[in-house]
Structures are given as structure tokens and as C-alpha cells.
C-alpha positions as CSV (number, residue, x, y, z in Angstrom):
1,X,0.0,0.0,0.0
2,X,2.5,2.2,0.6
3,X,4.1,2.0,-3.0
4,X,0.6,2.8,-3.9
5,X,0.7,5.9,-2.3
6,X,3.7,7.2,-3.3
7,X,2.5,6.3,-7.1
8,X,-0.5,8.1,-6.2
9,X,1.5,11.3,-5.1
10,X,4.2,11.0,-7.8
11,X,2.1,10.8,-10.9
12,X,-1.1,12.6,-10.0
13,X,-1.3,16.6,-10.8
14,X,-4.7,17.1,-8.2
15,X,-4.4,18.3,-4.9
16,X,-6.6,15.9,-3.8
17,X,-5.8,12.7,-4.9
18,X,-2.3,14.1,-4.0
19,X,-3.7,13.8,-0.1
20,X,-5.2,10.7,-1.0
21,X,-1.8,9.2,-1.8
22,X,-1.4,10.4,1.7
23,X,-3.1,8.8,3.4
24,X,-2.7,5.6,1.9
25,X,0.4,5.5,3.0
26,X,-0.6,6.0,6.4
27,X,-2.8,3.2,6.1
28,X,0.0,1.1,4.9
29,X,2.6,2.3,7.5
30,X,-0.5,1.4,10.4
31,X,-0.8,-1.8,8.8
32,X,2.8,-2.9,9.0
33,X,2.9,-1.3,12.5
34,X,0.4,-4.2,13.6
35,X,1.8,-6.9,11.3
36,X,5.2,-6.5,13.3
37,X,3.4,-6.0,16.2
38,X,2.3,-10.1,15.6
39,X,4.0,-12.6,18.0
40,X,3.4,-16.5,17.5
41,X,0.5,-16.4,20.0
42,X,-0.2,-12.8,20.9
43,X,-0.5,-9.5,19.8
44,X,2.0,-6.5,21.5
45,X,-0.1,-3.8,22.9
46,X,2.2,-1.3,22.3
47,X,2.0,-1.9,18.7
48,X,-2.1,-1.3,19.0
49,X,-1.3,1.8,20.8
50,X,1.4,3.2,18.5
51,X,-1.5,2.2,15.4
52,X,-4.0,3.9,17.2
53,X,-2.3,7.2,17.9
54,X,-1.2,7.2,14.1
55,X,-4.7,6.7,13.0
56,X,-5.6,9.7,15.2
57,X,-2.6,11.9,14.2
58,X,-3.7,10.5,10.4
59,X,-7.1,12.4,10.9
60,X,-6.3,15.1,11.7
61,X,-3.4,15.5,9.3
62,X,-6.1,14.4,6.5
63,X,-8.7,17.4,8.5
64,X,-6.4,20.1,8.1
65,X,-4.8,19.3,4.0
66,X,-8.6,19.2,3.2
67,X,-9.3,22.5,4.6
68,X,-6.3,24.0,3.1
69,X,-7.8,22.3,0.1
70,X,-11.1,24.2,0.0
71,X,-9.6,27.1,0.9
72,X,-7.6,26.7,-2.5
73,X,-9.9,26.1,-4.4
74,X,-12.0,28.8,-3.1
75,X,-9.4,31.2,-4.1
76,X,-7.8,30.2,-7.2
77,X,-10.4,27.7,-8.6
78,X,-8.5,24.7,-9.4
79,X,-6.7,22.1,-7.9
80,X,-3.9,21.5,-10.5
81,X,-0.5,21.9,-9.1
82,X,0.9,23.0,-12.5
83,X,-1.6,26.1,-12.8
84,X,-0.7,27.0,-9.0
85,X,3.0,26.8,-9.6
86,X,2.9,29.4,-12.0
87,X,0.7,31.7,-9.3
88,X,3.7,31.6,-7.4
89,X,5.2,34.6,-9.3
């Protein structure tokens, strides 16, 4: 998942399915967190934990990039990172 995500982000030009590469690779970094987290016959709490306070962190990262989102598009009407580049100057 996470090679998805960086895919996602490397050969997308939208803002948002920018932040949706994003977050997939949160999902995917969670994921192994757990998976190592695996013992033969138990499962390590502190690997829960650590997958729960990513998750959290993971919202509100995704609350706050989508805000920023609207707020671009608001202004500039468009999401394309090659017609905000050239905004710059």
C-alpha cells in the first residue's frame, strides 16, 4: 500500500488525490505497524497503541490538507498543481 501511495502522489497533478496518496500511505505504514506487532500467540499492545495514535494523528493530518484544500480552491479555482505553480510569481 504504501508503494501505492507514493504512485499516487508521484504521478497525479490534483491536490486531492495528492492527499489521498497520503493517506494511503498511512494506512499502509499502520498496517505494518500491527503486522510486526504479531507474535506466535499474541498480539503487543504497544504496537495497537502506536497504530491507534497514528490513525488519530492520520485524521487530523487528512482534517487540516482538506481545509487547506477548500480554501484553495476557493481562491484560485483549481486544484492542478501546475496552474498554482505558476501563481507563485
Amino acid at each position: 500500500m504504501i508503494l501505492i501511495g507514493f504512485y499516487c502522489i508521484a504521478s497525479k497533478r490534483n491536490l486531492l488525490k495528492i492527499v489521498i496518496g497520503i493517506e494511503i500511505i498511512t494506512i499502509g505504514v499502520n498496517l505494518n505497524i500491527l503486522a510486526m506487532g504479531l507474535m506466535e500467540n499474541s498480539v503487543e499492545p504497544l504496537a495497537q497503541e502506536m497504530a491507534i495514535v497514528s490513525i488519530a494523528i492520520g485524521a487530523a493530518v487528512a482534517a487540516v490538507s482538506l481545509s487547506i484544500l477548500i480554501n484553495v480552491y476557493r481562491h484560485y479555482k483549481t486544484l492542478d498543481t501546475r496552474k498554482l505553480r505558476r501563481l507563485r510569481w
